[in-house]
mmCIF file as gemmi writes it, N, C-alpha and C atoms, coordinates in Angstrom:
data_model
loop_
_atom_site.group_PDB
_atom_site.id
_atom_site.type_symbol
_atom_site.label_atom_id
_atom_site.label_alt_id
_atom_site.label_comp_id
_atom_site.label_asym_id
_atom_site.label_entity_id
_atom_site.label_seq_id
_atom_site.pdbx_PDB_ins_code
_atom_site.Cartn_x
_atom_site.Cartn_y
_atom_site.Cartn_z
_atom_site.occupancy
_atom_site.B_iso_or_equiv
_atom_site.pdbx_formal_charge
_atom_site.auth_seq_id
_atom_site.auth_asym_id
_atom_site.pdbx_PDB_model_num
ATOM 1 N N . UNK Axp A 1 ? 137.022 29.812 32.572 1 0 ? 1 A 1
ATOM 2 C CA . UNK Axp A 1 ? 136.852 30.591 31.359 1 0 ? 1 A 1
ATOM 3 C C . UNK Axp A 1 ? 136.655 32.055 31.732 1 0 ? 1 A 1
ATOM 4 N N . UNK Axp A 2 ? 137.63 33.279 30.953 1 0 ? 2 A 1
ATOM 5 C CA . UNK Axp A 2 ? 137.445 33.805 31.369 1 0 ? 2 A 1
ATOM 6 C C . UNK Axp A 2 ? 135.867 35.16 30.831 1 0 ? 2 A 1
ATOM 7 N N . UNK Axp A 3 ? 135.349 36.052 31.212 1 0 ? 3 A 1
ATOM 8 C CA . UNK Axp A 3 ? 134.503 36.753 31.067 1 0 ? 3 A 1
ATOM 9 C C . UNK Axp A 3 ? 134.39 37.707 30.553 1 0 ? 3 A 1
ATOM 10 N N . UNK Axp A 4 ? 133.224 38.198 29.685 1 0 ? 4 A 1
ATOM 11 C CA . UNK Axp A 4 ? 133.486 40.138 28.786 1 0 ? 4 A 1
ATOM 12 C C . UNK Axp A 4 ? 132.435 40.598 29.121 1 0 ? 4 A 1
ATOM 13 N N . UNK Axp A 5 ? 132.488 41.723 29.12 1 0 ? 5 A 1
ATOM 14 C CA . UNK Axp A 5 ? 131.276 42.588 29.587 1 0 ? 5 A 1
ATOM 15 C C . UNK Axp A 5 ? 131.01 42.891 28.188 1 0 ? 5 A 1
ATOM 16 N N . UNK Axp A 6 ? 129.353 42.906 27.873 1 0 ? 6 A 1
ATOM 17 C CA . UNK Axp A 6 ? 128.53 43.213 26.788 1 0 ? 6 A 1
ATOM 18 C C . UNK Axp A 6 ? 127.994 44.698 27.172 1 0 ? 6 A 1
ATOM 19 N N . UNK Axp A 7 ? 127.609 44.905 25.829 1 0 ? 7 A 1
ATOM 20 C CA . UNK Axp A 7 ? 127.093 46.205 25.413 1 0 ? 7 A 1
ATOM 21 C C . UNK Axp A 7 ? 126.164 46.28 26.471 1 0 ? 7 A 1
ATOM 22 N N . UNK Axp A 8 ? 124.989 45.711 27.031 1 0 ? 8 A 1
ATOM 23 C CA . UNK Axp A 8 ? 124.374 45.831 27.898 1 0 ? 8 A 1
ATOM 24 C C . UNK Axp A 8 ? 124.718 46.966 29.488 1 0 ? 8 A 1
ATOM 25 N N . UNK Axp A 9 ? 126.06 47.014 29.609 1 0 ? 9 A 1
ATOM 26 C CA . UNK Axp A 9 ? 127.115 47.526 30.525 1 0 ? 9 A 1
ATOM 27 C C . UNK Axp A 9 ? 126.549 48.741 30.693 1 0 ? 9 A 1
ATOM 28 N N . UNK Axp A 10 ? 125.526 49.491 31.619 1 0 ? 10 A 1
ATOM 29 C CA . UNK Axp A 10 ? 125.134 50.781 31.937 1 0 ? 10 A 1
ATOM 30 C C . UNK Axp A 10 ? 126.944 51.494 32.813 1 0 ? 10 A 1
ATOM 31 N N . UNK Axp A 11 ? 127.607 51.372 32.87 1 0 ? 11 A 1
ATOM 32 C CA . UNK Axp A 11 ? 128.621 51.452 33.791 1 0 ? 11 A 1
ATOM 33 C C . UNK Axp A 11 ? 128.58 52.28 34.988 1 0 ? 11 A 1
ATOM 34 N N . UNK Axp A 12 ? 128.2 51.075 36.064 1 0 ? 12 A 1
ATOM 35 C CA . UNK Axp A 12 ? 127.999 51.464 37.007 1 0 ? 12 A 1
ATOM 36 C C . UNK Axp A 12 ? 128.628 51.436 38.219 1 0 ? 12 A 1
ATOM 37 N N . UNK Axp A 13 ? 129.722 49.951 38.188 1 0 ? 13 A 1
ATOM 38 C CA . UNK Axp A 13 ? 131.201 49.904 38.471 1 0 ? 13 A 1
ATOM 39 C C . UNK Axp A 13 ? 130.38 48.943 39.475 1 0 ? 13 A 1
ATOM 40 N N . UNK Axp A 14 ? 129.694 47.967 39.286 1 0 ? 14 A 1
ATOM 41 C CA . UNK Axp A 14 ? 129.35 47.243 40.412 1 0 ? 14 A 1
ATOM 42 C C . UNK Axp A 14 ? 130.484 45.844 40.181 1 0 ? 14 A 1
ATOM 43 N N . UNK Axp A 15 ? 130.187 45.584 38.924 1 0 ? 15 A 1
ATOM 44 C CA . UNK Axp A 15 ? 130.927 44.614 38.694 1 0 ? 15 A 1
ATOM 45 C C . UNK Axp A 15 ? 132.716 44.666 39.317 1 0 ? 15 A 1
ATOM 46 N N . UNK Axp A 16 ? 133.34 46.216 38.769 1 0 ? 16 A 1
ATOM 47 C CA . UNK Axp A 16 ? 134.866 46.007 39.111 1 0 ? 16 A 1
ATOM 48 C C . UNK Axp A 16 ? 134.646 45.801 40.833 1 0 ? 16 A 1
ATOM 49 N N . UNK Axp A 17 ? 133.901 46.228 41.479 1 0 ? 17 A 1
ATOM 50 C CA . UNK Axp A 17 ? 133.327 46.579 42.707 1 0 ? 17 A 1
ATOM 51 C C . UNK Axp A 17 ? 133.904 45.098 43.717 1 0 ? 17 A 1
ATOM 52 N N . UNK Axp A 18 ? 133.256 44.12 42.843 1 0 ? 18 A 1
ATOM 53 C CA . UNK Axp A 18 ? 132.892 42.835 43.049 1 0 ? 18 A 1
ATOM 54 C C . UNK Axp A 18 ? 134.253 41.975 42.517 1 0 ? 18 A 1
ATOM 55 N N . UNK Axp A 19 ? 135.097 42 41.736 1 0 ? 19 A 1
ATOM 56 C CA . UNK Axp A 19 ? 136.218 41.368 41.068 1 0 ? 19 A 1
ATOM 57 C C . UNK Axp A 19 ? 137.378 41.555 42.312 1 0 ? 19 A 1
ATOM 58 N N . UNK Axp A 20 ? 137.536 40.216 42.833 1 0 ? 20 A 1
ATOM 59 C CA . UNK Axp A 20 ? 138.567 39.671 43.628 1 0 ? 20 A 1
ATOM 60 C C . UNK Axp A 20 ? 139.764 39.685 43.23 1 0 ? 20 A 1
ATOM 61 N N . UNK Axp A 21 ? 140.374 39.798 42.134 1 0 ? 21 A 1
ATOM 62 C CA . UNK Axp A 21 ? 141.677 39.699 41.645 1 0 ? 21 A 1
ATOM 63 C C . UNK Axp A 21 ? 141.666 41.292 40.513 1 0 ? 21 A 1
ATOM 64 N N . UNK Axp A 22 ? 140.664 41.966 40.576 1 0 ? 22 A 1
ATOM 65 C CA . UNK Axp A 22 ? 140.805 43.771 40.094 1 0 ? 22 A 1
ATOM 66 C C . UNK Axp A 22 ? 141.442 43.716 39.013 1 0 ? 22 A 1
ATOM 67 N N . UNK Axp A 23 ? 140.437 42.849 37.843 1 0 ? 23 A 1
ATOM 68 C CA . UNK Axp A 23 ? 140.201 42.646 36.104 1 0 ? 23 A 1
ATOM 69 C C . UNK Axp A 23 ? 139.482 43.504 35.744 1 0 ? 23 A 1
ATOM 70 N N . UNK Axp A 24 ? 138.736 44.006 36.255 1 0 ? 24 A 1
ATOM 71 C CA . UNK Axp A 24 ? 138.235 45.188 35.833 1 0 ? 24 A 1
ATOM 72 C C . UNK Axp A 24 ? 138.054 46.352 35.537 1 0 ? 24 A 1
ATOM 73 N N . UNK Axp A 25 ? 138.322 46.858 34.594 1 0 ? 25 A 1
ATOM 74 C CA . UNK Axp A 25 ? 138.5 48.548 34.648 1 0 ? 25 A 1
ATOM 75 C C . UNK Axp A 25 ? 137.732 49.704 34.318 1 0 ? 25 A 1
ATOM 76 N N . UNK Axp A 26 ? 137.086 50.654 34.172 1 0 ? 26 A 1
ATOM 77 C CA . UNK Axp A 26 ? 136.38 51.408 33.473 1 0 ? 26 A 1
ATOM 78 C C . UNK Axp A 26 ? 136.987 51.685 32.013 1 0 ? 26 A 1
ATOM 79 N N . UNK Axp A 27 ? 136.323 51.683 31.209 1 0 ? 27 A 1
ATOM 80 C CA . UNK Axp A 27 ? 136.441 52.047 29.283 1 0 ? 27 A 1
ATOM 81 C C . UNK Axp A 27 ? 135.532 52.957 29.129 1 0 ? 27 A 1
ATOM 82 N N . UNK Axp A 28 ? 136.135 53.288 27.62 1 0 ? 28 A 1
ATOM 83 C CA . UNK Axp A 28 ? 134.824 53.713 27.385 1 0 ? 28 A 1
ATOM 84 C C . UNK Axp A 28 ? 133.699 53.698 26.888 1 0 ? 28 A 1
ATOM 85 N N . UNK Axp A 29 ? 132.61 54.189 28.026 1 0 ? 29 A 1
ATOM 86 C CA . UNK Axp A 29 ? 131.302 54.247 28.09 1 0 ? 29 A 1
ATOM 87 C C . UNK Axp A 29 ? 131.055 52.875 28.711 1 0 ? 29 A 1
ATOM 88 N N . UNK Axp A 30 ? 131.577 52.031 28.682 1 0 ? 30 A 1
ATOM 89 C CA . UNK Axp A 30 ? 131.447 50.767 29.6 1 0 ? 30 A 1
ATOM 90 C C . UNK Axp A 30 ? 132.776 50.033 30.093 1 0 ? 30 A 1
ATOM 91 N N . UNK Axp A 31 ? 133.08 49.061 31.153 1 0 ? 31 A 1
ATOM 92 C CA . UNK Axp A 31 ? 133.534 48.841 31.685 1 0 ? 31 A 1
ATOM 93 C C . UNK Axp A 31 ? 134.736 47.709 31.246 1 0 ? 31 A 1
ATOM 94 N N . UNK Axp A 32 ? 135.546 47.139 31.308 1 0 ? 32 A 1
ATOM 95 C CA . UNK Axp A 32 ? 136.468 46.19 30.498 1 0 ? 32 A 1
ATOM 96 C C . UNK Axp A 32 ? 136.488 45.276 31.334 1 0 ? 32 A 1
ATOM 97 N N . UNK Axp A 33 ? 136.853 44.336 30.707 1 0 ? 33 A 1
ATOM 98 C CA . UNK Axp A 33 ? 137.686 42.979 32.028 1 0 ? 33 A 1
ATOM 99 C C . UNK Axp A 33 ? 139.103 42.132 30.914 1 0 ? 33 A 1
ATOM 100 N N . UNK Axp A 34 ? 139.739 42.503 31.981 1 0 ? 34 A 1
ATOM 101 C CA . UNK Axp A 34 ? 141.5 42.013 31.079 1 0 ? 34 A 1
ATOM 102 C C . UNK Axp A 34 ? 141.227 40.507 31.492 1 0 ? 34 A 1
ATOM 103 N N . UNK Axp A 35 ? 141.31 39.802 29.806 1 0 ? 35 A 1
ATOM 104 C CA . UNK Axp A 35 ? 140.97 38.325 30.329 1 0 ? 35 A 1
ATOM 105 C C . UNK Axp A 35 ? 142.508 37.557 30.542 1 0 ? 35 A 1
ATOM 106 N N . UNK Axp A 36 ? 143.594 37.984 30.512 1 0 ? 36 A 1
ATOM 107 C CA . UNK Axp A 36 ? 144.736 37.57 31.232 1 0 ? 36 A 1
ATOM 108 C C . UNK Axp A 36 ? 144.333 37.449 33.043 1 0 ? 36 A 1
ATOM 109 N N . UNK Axp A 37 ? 143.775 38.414 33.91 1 0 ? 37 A 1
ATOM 110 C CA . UNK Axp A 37 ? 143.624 38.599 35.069 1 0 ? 37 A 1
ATOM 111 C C . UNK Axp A 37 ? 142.509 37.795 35.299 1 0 ? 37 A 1
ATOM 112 N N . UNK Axp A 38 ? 141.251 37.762 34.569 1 0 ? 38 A 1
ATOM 113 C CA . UNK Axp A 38 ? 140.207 37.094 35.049 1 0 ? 38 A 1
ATOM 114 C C . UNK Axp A 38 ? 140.693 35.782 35.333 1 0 ? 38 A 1
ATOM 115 N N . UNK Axp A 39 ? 139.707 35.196 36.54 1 0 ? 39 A 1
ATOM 116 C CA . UNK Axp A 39 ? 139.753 33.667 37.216 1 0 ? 39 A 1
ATOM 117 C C . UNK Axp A 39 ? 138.902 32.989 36.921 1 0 ? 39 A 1
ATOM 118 N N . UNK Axp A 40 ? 137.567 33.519 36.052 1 0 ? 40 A 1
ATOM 119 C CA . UNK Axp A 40 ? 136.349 33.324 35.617 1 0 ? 40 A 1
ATOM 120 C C . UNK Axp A 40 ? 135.724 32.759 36.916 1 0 ? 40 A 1
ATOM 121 N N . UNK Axp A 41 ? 135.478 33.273 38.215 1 0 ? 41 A 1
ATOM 122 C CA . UNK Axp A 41 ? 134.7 33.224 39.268 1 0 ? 41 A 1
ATOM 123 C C . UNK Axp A 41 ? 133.617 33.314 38.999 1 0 ? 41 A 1
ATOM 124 N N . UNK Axp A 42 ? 132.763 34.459 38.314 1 0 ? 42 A 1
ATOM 125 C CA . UNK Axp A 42 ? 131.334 34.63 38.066 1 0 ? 42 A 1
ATOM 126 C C . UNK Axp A 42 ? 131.131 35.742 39.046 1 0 ? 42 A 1
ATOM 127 N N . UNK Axp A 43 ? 131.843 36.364 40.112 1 0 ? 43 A 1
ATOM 128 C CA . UNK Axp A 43 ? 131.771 37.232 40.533 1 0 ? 43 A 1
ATOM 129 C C . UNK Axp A 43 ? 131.213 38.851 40.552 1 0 ? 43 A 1
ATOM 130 N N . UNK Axp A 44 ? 131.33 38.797 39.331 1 0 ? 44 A 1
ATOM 131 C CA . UNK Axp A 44 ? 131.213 40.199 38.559 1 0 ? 44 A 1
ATOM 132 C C . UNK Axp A 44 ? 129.617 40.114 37.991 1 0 ? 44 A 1
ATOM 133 N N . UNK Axp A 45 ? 129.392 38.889 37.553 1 0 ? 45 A 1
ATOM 134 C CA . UNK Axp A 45 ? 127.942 38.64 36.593 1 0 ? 45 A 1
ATOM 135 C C . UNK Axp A 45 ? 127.266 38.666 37.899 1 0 ? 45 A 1
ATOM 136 N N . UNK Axp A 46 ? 127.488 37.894 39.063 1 0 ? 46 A 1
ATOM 137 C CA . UNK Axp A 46 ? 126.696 38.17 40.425 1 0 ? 46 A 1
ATOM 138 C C . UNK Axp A 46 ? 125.986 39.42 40.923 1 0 ? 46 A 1
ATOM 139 N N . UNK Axp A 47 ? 127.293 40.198 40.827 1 0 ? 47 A 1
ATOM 140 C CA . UNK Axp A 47 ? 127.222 41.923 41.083 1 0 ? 47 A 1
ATOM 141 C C . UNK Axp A 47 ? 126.686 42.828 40.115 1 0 ? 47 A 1
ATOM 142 N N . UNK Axp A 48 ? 126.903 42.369 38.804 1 0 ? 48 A 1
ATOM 143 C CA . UNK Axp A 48 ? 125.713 43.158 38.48 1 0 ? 48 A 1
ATOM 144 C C . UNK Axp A 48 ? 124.792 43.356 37.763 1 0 ? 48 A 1
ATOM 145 N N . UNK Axp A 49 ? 123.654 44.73 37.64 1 0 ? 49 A 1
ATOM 146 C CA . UNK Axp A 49 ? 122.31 44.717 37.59 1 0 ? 49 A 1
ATOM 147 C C . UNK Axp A 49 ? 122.05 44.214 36.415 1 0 ? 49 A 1
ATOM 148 N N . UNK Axp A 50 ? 122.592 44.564 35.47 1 0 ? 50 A 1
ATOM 149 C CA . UNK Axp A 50 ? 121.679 44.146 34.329 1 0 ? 50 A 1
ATOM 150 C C . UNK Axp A 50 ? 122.276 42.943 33.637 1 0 ? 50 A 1
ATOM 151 N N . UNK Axp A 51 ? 122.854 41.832 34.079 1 0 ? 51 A 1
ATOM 152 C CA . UNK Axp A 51 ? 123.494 40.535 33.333 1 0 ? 51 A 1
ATOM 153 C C . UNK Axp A 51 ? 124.873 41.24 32.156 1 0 ? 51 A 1
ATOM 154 N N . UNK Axp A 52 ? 125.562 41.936 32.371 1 0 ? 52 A 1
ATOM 155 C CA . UNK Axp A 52 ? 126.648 42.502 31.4 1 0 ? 52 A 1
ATOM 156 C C . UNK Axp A 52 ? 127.624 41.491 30.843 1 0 ? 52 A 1
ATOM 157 N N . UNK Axp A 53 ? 127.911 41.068 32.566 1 0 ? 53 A 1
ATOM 158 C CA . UNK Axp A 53 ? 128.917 40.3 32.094 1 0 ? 53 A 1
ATOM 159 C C . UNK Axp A 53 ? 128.625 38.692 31.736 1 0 ? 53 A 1
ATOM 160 N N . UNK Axp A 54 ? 129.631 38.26 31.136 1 0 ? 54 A 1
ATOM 161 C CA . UNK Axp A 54 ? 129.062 37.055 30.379 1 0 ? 54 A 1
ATOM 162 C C . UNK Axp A 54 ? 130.64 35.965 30.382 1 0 ? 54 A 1
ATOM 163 N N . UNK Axp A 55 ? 130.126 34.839 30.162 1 0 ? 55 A 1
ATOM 164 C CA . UNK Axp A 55 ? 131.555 34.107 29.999 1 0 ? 55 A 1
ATOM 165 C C . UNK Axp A 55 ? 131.869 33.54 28.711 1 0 ? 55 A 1
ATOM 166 N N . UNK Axp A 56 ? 132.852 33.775 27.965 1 0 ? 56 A 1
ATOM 167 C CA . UNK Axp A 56 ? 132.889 34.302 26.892 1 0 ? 56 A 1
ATOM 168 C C . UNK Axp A 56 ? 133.125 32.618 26.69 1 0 ? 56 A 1
């Protein structure tokens, strides 16, 4: 399943940082994840600080 980053998203780029297959992009004021690309690894929610990302 794949994953969205919530409002929570300080954008800090840890998450795209962390994304093995580079679903992630900067938006604005917070960060995106193209759920065509996501693998739903959990990768990204690992990496970062404040729980953003989520599996939708």
């Amino acid at each position: 399943m794949a994953y969205k980053i919530t409002d929570a998203c300080v954008a800090c780029g840890a998450c795209a940082a962390g994304c093995p297959v580079e679903a992630i992009t900067e938006g604005d004021g917070k960060y995106e994840i193209n759920a065509d690309l996501c693998v739903g690894c959990g990768a990204c929610a690992e990496a970062c600080p404040v729980g953003a990302p989520v599996e939708e």
